[in-house]
N, C-alpha and C positions, 0 to 999 in steps of 0.2 A: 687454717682451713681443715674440716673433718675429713680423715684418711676414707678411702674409696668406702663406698657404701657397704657393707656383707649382705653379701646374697641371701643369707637366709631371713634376715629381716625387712620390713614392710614398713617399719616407721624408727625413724634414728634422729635422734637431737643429741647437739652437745651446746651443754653450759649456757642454755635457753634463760635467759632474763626479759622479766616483763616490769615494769615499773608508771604507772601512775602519778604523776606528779614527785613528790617524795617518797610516796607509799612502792616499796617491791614487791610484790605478787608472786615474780618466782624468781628464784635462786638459784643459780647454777644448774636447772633442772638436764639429766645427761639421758635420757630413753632409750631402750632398746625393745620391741614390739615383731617376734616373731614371725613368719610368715604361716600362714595354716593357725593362728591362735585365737582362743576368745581372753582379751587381753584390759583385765576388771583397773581403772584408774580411778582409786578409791581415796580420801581425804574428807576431813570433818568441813562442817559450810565453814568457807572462805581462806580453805587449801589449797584454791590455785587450779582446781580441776577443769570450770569451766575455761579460764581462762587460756589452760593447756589446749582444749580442745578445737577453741578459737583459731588458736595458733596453730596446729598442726592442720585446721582444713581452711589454710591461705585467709581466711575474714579478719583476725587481727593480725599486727605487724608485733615481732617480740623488739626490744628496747636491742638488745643484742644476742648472740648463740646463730648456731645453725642449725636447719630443719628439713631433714630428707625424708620424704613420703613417695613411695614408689618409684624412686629414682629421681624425682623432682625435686628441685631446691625450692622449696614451698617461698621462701623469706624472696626470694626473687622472682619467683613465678605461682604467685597465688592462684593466679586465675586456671592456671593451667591443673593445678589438684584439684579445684571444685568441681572441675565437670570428669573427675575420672574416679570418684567416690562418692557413694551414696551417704547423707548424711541424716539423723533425726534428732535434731533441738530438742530442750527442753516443753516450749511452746509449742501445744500441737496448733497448726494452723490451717487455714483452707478460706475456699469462698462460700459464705453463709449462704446465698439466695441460687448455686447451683448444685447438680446431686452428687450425691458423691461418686456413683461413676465420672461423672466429666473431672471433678476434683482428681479426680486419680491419674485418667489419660491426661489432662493439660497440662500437668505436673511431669509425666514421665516424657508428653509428647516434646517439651520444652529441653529436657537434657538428652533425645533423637533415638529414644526407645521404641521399637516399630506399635503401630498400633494394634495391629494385631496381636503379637506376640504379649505386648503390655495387657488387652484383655483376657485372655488366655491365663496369665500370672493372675492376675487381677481374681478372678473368679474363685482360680482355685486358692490362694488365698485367703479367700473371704470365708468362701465357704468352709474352708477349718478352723476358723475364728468366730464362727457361727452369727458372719453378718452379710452374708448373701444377700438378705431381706430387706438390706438396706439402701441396695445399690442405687433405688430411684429415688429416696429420700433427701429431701436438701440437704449440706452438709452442714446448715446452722441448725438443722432441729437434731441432731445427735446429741446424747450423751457426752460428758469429756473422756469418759474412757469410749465409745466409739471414736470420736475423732482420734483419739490416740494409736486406732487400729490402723484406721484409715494412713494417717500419718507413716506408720511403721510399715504397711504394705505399698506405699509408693515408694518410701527407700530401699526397702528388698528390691523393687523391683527397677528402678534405676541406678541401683550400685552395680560397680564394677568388682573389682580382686579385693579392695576395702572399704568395709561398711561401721559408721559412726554412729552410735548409740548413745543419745544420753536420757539416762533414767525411759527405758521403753517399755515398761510395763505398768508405768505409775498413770492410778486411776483406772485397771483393768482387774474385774472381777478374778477372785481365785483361781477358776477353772481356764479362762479366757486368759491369766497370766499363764499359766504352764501350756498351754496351746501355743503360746509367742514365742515360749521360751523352749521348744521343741524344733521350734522354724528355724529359729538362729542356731541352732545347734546343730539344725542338719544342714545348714549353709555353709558351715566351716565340713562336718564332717563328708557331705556328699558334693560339693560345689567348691572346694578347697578355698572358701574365702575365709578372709581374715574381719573379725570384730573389735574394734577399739568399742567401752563400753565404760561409761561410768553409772551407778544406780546405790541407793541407800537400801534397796529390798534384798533382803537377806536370804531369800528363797534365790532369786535372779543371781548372786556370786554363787551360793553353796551347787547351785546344778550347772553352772555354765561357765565360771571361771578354769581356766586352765593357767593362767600367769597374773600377777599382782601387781602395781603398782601404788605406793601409797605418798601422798605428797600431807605436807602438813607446814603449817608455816610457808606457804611457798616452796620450799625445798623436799624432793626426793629421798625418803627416810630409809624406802626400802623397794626392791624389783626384785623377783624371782618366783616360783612357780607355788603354788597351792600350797602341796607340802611344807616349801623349805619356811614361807608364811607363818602357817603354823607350830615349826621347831623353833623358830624364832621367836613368837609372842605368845606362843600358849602351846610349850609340849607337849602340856597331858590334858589340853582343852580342843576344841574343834576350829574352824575357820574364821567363824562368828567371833569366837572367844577371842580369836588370833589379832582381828581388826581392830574391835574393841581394846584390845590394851596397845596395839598399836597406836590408835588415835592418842591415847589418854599417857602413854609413856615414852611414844617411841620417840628417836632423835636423830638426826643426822650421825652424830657422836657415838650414838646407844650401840651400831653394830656397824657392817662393810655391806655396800652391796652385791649380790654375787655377781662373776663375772659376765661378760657375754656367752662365752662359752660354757657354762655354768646353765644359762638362761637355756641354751640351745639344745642341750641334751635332753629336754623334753621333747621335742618338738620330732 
């Protein structure tokens, strides 16, 4: 069994395996996830990312390992981490033929966000995402990147201490991306919460990543912060460059991961 949890982290796995039939997905995957981090879990399509993510908010079962998320043994108590973290799918979704106000309070009123409070969030919101205008509009006639907004601001607004990101800015205009990606950043910086976050947009790690995670083959290649990323896979290149040869070179084999404590002294 995993030694008591460390305080300063939010999410801890050891030696997580998932497996499919004969197919393994992941490999000994061992986490360590911060508290106060926006924490990028980055690998090429069919790295194991979604399927991490599964697993750490209690919807899939891993094959074996253990999974503590905010002090929860997630692998035993699924049900109990989905209603104490805000999550967003890849799938933005909603109900077509009502507006997207009510899409927003049904959503938040359902995980016991006050209603009021929830409008209030709601508004302001929108309106820095510059879709106020939309609130009476059904949520089937949106745009895919509005419904993506839509999606993104019911999870701010029914997350707790951890909020789950995956790819949240995809199908969102330029400007409308850096507007999201200033939200999430003041959520860790002024609301002390913590982002588990995977995404392929390279603007979305370069401004908001603070710790790495790279999975490839299933298994865990590398964790540690921006920086150490980049002395890693690309000294005299940037963080893009860093991922990039990571995906294409890196190995379980290729380097060590740093330690916990190692992880910690950013934070």
């Amino acid at each position: 069994m995993m030694a008591e949890m460390n305080e300063e982290l939010i999410i801890e796995t050891k030696d997580l395996c998932k497996s499919f039939g004969q197919k393994q997905v992941l490999k000994n995957v061992s986490l360590h996830v911060p508290k106060g981090s926006i924490y990028a879990l980055l690998g090429p399509n069919g790295a194991g990312k979604t399927t991490t993510i599964r697993i750490l908010t209690g919807i899939m079962k891993p094959t074996s390992g253990e999974v503590i998320v905010q002090g929860i043994n997630v692998v035993e108590n699924p049900e109990d981490i989905r209603a104490e973290i805000g999550i967003l799918s890849q799938m933005s979704a909603g109900y077509k033929d009502i507006k997207t106000r009510d899409n927003i309070l049904l959503f938040t009123s359902i995980v016991g966000v006050d209603k009021a409070l929830a409008s209030e969030k709601m508004v302001e919101l929108l309106e820095r995402l510059e879709m106020a205008d939309k609130l009476d509009l059904n949520f089937g006639k949106l745009s895919g990147g509005e419904k993506r907004v839509v999606n993104l601001v019911r999870t701010i607004i029914s997350s707790g201490e951890l909020i789950v990101l995956d790819e949240p800015t995809t199908g969102l205009d330029i400007a409308r991306a850096k507007k999201a990606r200033d939200i999430i950043q003041e959520l860790v910086v002024n609301e002390g919460k913590t982002v588990l976050m995977s995404s392929h947009i390279t603007s979305d790690l370069e401004d908001l990543a603070t710790y790495t995670g790279i999975l490839k083959e299933g298994e865990l290649i590398f964790e540690g912060t921006k920086k150490a990323v980049i002395k890693q896979f690309a000294p005299d290149g940037n963080f893009e460059m860093a991922i990039i040869n990571a995906f294409e070179n890196g190995s379980k084999n290729f380097q060590s991961l740093e330690t916990t404590e190692d992880l910690l002294e950013g934070t």
